[in-house]
C-alpha positions, 0 to 999 in steps of 0.5 A: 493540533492535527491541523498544524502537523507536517504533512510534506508537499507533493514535488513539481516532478510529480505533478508533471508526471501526474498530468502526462500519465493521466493523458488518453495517450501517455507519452512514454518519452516524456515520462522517460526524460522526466525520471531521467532528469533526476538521477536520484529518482532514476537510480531509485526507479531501478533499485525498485523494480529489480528489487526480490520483493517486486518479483519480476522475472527480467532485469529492468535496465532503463526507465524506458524498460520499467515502463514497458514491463510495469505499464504507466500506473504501476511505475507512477506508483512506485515513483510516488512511493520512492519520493514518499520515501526520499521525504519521509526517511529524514528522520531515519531509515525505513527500509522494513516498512517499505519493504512490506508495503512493497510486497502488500502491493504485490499481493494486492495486484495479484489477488486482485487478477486472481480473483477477478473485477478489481482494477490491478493498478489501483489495488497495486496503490493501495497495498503500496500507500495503505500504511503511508500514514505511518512514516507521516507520523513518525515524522512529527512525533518523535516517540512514534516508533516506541507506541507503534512496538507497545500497540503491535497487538492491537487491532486496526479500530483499537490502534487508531483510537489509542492513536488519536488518545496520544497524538490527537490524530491517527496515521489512516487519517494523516495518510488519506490528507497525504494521499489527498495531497499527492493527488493519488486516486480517490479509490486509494484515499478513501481506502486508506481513511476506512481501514479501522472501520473495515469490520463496520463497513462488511458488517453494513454497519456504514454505507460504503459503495461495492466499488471501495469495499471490494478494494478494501476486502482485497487490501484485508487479505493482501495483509494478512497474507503478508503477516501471515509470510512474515511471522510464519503462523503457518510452521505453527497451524496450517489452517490458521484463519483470522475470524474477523476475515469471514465476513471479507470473504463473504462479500467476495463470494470466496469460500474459506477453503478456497482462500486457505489455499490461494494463501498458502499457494502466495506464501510459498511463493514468496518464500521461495 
């Protein structure tokens, strides 16, 4: 069955934008011209990079402008994100999920220059894509959303496998096939695929390179810190601390003190 789901193709626009990004010396008049010729996407380019979410202390006014202020990597990724967008909403309207997604990158890039040795631009699509699976599959079920409310507790490892119970696929599968499909980075594939086994991977319990484990290790915390933003924990208990993060913590040499605080320094900053 999950050979036959719809797993939508990556558009021309992108793979154009693909091959000129990726060049030693990318052209920023061509990648300029290239949005531009759609305003749809040009619009959307905008409306994203001015949104509160991104956090950018200027207005963008042009593609041009988004480029400079966002480097190549960062505006691809959200080009990839608004087209996502644009494929995956025909089935109704996910601005909550994008919305998170947006602001799990956010916090990705930042943890990533925060505490060091981790690219910010692929930590960036990973927050971005880490959940891409999710609208994939609401796309080809049409009572996703109602399992996704009856597993909102679950953990990652118990939702993939109520996941694969029901539908015979789970949404880190189908979003590592899209992000394959995409031609996103291996890095960001690869993470997407290991989330469910992010326990065993720090526990050593499967062999992952340092490289994806210190993205995933990033990815971990970003959500949590989000969760921790969105629900508010910290009204109710300042020092709440998710176990299962020790040994996260552990691989990335951070003291759970040191991390209490860099979280509540992120959640007051996205509250205000």
């Amino acid at each position: 069955m999950a050979d036959a789901l719809i797993i939508p193709a990556c558009p021309e626009v992108l793979l154009q934008l693909a091959e000129e990004i990726q060049k030693p010396e990318p052209d920023i008049q061509v990648i300029s011209e290239l949005v531009n010729r759609d305003i749809g996407l040009y619009s959307a380019l905008l409306a994203t990079v001015n949104s509160p979410v991104l956090g950018l202390s200027q207005q963008v006014e042009s593609t041009h402008q988004a480029i400079m202020v966002l480097g190549y990597q960062k505006t691809f990724t959200l080009l990839q994100s608004i087209i996502m967008r644009n494929n995956l909403e025909k089935h109704g309207r996910l601005d909550r999920f994008w919305d998170t997604a947006t602001e799990v990158a956010g916090l990705c890039s930042r943890l990533a220059r925060e505490l060091g040795s981790i690219n910010q631009e692929k930590a960036y699509s990973i927050g971005m894509m880490h959940d891409i699976g999710i609208p994939v599959m609401m796309t080809n079920f049409g009572n996703y959303r109602d399992f996704l409310r009856d597993v909102s507790s679950f953990d990652l490892r118990d939702i993939a496998q109520r996941e694969v119970e029901h539908y015979g696929v789970d949404h880190f599968t189908l979003g590592y096939r899209l992000a394959k499909e995409w031609h996103l980075p291996v890095a960001v594939n690869k993470t997407i695929l290991l989330q469910p086994l992010f326990e065993k991977a720090f526990h050593g319990d499967i062999q992952v390179h340092d490289g994806l484990l210190g993205y995933l290790a990033i990815l971990m915390l970003a959500k949590d810190i989000s969760a921790e933003y969105r629900h508010f924990w910290r009204l109710d208990s300042p020092e709440h601390f998710p176990e299962y993060l020790v040994p996260v913590l552990e691989f990335l040499e951070l003291e759970k003190m040191d991390y209490l605080d860099l979280k509540e320094k992120l959640v007051d900053e996205l509250q205000s």
